[in-house]
N, C-alpha and C positions, 0 to 999 in steps of 0.2 A: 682368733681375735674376736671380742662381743662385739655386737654390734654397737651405733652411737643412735642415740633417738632419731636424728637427721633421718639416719638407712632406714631403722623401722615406719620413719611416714613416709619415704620416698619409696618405699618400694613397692606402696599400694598404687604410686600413679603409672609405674611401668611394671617392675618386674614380678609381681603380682595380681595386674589390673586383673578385678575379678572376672567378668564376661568373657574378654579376649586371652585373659593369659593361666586363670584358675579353670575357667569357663563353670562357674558357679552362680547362683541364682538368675539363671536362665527364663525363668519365668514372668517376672516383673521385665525383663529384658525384651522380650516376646509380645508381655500382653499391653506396655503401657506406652510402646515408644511411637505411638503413631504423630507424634508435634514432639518439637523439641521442649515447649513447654511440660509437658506430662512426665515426658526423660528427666528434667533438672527438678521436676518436684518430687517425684517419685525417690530419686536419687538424693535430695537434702532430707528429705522425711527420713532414711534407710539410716543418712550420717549422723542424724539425730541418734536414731536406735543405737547403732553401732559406740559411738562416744558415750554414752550413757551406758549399756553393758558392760562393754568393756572397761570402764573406770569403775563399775559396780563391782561387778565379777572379781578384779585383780584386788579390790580393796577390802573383800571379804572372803577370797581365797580359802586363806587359815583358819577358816571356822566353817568353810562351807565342807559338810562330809561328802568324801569322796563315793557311795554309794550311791547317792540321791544328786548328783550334781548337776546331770541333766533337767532334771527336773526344777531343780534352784537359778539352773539357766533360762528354762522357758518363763518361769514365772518375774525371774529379773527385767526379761528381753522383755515380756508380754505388757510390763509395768511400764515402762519407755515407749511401746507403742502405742498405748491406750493416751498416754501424754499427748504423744501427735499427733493422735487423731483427736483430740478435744480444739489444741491448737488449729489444726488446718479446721475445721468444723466452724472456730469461732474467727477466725483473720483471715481466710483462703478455702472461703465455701464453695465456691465456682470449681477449683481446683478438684477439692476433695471429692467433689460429686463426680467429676471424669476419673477417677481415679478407682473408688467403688474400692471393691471388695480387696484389691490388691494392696490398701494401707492396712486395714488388718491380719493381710497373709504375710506381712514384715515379720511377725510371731516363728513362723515356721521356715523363714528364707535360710538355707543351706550357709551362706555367707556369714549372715550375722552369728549362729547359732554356732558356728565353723571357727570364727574366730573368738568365741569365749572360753570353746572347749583347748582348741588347739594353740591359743598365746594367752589369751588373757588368764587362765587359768597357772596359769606356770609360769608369769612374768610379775615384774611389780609397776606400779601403778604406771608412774612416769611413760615407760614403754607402752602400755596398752592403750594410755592414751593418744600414743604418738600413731601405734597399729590400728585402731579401728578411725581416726581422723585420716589416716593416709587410704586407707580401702574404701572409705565413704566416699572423698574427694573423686580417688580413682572410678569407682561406681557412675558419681554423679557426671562427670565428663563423659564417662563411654553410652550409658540413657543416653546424656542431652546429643551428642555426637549423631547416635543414629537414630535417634527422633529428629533430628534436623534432614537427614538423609532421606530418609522414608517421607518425611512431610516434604522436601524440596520437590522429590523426582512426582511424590505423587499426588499433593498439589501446586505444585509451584509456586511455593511459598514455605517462610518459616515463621513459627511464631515463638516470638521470644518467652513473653511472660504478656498474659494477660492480653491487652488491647496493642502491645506492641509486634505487629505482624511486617515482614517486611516479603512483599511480591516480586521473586527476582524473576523466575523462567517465564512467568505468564506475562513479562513484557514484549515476549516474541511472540508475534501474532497465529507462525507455526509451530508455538510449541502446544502439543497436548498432554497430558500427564499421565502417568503410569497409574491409575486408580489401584490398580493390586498392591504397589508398595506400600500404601495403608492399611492393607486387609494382611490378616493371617499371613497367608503364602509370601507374601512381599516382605514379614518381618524373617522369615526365615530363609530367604533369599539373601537379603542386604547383611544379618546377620554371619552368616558364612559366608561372603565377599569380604568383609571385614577383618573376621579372622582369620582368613586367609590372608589378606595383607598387612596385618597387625605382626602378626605371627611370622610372615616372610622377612616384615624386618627386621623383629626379633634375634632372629636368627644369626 
């Protein structure tokens, strides 16, 4: 039985969440989630990419030759990334500077480049709009999720967006903060606590 557009965007929030359940572009996962803020921009910038390829890609399909298509991919993908890095440049400069080098490595992320090749490519438009909007969505929740995580336990606080910080553990006078869960080791820590309980449910 095909699927209905419904399934192909819900399936990016669960039964395909990229990090927890593809465990795919692991890297913007790793290197940007230290605030919850930095997770939900990183992760709307990615949906941006993803929606934009994938309504490229599925709409030029039939004329993209099949030898070269990798290649017609990066430069699709890389045309939508350069988009949102002008954006964030020019509306969310603050953003973009914490963010650095990792809005231009959106070009090479396993995910976006993954799902051109593997649905967009072979589907029509409707659906691929519905698949890279559901894998983005799903992207941006699992970022901001444990950029909240990592920013609660290690400094006791979350920042939403911008000046909106809200201090919850640091109102106990014995709480001290786990400073690692913002470092390196701490994303890779929290990380697989995650999908270990992500996964446990799954099941």
């Amino acid at each position: 039985m095909p699927k209905t557009i419904v399934q192909e965007f819900t399936k990016g929030l669960w039964e395909e969440l990229p990090p927890f359940r593809l465990v795919l572009g692991l890297c913007p996962v790793l290197g940007v989630t230290t605030t919850m803020e930095n997770g939900l921009g990183m992760g709307i910038a990615t949906t941006f990419v993803l929606f934009g390829s994938n309504f490229l890609v599925s709409l030029l399909r039939s004329i993209i030759p099949q030898k070269v298509r990798i290649a017609c991919f990066i430069i699709i993908i890389a045309s939508f990334v350069t988009i949102v890095e002008l954006l964030m440049q020019a509306y969310a400069y603050p953003l973009y500077l914490k963010l650095g080098v990792f809005i231009p490595l959106i070009v090479v992320n396993c995910i976006v480049l993954g799902r051109a090749e593997a649905f967009a490519y072979k589907n029509k438009v409707s659906y691929s709009i519905a698949d890279g909007l559901g894998i983005g969505i799903g992207f941006t929740l699992s970022l901001g999720a444990l950029g909240a995580v990592r920013e609660l336990l290690g400094n006791g606080s979350v920042t939403v967006w911008g000046d909106f910080s809200y201090n919850l553990l640091t109102a106990f006078p014995s709480y001290h903060p786990f400073s690692f869960m913002v470092q390196a080791p701490g994303a890779f820590i929290c990380l697989g606590l995650m999908l270990c309980v992500i996964n446990a449910v799954g099941d």
